[in-house]
N, C-alpha and C positions, 0 to 999 in steps of 0.2 A: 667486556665485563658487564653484567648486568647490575644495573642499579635498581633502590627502591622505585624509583620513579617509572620506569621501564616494567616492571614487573605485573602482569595482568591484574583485572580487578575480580575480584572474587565474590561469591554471594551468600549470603545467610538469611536464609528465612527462619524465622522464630514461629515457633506452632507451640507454644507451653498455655499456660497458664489453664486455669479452670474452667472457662468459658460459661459462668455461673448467671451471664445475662442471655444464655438462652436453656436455661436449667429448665425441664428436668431432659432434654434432646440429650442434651453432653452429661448427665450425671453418671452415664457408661462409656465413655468415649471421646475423645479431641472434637471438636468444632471442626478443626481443616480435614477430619475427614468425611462430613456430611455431605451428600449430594447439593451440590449446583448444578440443576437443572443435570446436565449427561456427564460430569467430571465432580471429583470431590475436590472440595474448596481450596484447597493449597497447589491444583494444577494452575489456579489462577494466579496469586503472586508469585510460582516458579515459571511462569511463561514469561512475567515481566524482565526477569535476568537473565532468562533466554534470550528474550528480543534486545537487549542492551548487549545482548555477547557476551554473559557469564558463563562458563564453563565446569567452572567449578562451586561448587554449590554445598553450603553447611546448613543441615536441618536440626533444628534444636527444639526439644521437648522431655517433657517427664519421662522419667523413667519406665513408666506402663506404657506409652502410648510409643512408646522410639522404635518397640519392636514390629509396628501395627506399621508405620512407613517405610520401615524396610522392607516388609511383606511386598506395600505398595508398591513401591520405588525402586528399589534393589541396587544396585551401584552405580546406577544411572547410564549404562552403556546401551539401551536401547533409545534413551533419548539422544545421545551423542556429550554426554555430559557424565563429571562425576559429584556424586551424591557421596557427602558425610557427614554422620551424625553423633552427636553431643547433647550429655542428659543437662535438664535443666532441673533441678530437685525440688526447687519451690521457683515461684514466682517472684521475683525481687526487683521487677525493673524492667523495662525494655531495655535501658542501656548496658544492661549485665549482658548480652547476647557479646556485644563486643571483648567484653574480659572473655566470655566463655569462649569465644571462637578466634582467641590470640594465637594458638598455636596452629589451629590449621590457618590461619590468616598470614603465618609466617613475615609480615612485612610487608603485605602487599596491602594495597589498597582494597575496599568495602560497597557492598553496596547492603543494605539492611532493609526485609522488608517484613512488613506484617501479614501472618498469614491469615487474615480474614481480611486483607484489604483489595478489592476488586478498580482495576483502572480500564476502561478502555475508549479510544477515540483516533481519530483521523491521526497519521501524521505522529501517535504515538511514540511508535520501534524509532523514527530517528530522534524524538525528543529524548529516549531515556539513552539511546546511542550515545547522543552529543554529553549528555549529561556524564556519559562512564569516561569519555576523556579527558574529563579536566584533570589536572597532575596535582592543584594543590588546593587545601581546605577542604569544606564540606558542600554540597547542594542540598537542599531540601525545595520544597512545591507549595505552590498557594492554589489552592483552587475554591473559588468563588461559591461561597453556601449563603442561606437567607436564614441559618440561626448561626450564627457562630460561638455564640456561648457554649457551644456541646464540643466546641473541639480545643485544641490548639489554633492559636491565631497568631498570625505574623504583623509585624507593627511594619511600613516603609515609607523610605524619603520620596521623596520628589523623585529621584534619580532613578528608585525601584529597591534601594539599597534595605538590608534588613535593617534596622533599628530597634524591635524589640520583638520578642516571645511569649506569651500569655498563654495561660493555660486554663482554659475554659474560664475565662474572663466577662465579670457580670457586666462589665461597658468594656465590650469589644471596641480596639480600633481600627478595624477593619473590618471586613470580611470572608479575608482571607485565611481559610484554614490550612493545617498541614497534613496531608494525608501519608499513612505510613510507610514512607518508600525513601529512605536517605542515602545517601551517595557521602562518604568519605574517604579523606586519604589516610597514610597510614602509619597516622598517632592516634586514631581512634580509640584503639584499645588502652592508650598510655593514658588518654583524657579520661574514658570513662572511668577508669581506676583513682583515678581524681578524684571525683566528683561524691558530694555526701548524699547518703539516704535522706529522701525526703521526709515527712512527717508521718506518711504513712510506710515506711521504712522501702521504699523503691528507688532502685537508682534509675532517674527519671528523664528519656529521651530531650524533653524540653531542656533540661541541665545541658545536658554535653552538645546539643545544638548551640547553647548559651556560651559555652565555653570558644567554641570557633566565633561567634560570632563578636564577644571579647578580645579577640585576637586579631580580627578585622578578615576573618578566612572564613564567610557566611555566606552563601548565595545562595537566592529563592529566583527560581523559575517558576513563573505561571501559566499554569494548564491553562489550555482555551477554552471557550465557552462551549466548543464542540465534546470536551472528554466526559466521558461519565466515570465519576467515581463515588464507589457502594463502601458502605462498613455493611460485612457479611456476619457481622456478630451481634445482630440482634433479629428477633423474628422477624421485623417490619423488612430489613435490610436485607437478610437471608431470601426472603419472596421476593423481593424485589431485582435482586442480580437471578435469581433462576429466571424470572417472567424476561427478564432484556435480554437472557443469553439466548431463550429461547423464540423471543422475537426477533432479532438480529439473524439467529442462525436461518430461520424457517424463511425468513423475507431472502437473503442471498445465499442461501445456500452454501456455506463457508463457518464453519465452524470456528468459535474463539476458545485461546486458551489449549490448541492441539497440540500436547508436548512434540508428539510423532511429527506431527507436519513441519511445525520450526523446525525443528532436527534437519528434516529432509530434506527442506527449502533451501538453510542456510549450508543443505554441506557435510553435516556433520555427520548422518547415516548413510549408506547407501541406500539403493533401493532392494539389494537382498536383503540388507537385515531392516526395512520395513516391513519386506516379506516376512520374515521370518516373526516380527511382532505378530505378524494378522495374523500366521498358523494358530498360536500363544491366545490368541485372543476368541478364535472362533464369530460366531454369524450373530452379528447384531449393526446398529447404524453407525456405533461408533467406527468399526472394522470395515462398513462398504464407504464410508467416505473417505478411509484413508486407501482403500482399495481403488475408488474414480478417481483421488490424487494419481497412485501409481497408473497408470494407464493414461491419463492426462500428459503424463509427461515422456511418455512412449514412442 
C-alpha cells in the first residue's frame, strides 16, 4: 500500500502576478514568457524540477496568460513530463500557490518554485536531487548576497540550524538570502491555509516557512560559492541571466536549461520522439544542438 510518505514529489511553478517591476515589457504579457537569451524564462525554474526528478509539474497564473503556456507547453509529453494548469485570479501570495495546487497535489509532497528565479552551478542536479528526498518538513536555500536587505534572509546557529526569517530586513543577520525554490512535505497546503494575510493582504512565503520552522521541521541548505543565482524580474537581472546563459553556452558548447535534453538524458523520451520534437521545430540553433545531442549518442 502506498503511503503519503512514498508518494512522489511533485512541482509547481507560479508564473502569476503582474510583473510591474519590469513594466511596460509585461504590460501585454507574463514575464516567464520573455526571452532568456534562446528559451523563455519559465524553461529555467521548470528545468530545476526536471533535474530534481519532478514529473509532474503544476503551472499557475492568471487567467489570460494560462492559455499562452499551454500554447507553449502543451501537456508536457514531449518533455517526458506532465504539465497542469491552475488560474491564479489576483496575486494574493506566494503561499497561495500551495492552497491553489491541493488538489492536484493530492497528498504528495512539493516542491515550489518561482518562475523568474534563475539557479545554475556545479554539482547543482544532485543538490536539488538530495533535497527532493527528504520525507519530512520543509528545505529551503541560503545563498550568499553582499546586499541582503533586498531579499529574505535566513537567521543560523552555530550548528547551521534555522533560527530566524526576515524579510528584507534593514539590519540583516546574515547574509544569507532565500532564493525562490522550496522543498515541502505534505501538510503544506494545510499550513499555508493557516496562516494570515499579511499587511499588504498576501499570504506570505516567509509565514509558512515560519511555521515549519516553529515546529522544529526547517532546514536550509547552502548553495556554494560556485552557484549563480539571478532574480529575472527586474531589467538589471533579466540582462544579466541572458549575457551568463549566453556566455556559458558559447564557451562550452552545451546549452542550459534544455527541457528536450533533460528528458532525453534522464530517460524519459526516446530518441524518436526527440525526433519527432526537431520535425515540430524546424531549422534553427536551438533544433541542431539537440540534433548533435541525437547523433552523439548513436
Amino acid at each position: 500500500m502506498e503511503t503519503r510518505s512514498s508518494r512522489a514529489r511533485k512541482g509547481i511553478v507560479l508564473a502569476g502576478g503582474k510583473g510591474t517591476r519590469l513594466y511596460p515589457l509585461t504590460m501585454a504579457g507574463s514575464k516567464q514568457l520573455l526571452p532568456v537569451y534562446d528559451k523563455p524564462m519559465i524553461y529555467y525554474p521548470l528545468s530545476l524540477l526536471m533535474l530534481a526528478g519532478m514529473r509532474e509539474i503544476l503551472i499557475i497564473s492568471d487567467p489570460v496568460e494560462l492559455p499562452r503556456y499551454r500554447e507553449l507547453l502543451g501537456d508536457g509529453a514531449r518533455f517526458g513530463v506532465s504539465f497542469s494548469y491552475e488560474e491564479q485570479k489576483a496575486p494574493r501570495g506566494l503561499a497561495e500557490a500551495l492552497i491553489l495546487g491541493r488538489d492536484f497535489l493530492a497528498g504528495s509532497p512539493s516542491c515550489l518554485v518561482l518562475g523568474d528565479n534563475f539557479l545554475y552551478g556545479h554539482d547543482l542536479a544532485r543538490f536539488l536531487a538530495e533535497a527532493a528526498l527528504e520525507k519530512e518538513g520543509a528545505t529551503i536555500f541560503g545563498y550568499r548576497v553582499a546586499n541582503p536587505r533586498e531579499y529574505g534572509v535566513l537567521e543560523l546557529d552555530a550548528n547551521g540550524a534555522v533560527t530566524g526569517l526576515e524579510e528584507k530586513p534593514a539590519y540583516p543577520r546574515s547574509n544569507f538570502a532565500v532564493p525562490g525554490l522550496y522543498f515541502y512535505d505534505e501538510q503544506a497546503p494545510e499550513l499555508a491555509a493557516g496562516i494570515q494575510a499579511s499587511a499588504r493582504g498576501e499570504l506570505e512565503i516567509t509565514d509558512l516557512n515560519r511555521a515549519y520552522m516553529k515546529q522544529g521541521r526547517l532546514k536550509a541548505r547552502l548553495l556554494s560559492r560556485g552557484t549563480a543565482w539571478l532574480d529575472m524580474g527586474s531589467f538589471d537581472g533579466l540582462l544579466e541571466a541572458a549575457t551568463f546563459v549566453r556566455t556559458i553556452q558559447q564557451r562550452q558548447g552545451l546549452k542550459i536549461a534544455c527541457l528536450e535534453e533533460i528528458a532525453f538524458l534522464k530517460k524519459w523520451i526516446t530518441q524518436g520522439e526527440l525526433e519527432g520534437s526537431l520535425v515540430k521545430m524546424g531549422r534553427n540553433d536551438y533544433s541542431d544542438y539537440l540534433e548533435h545531442l541525437i547523433s552523439g549518442r548513436e
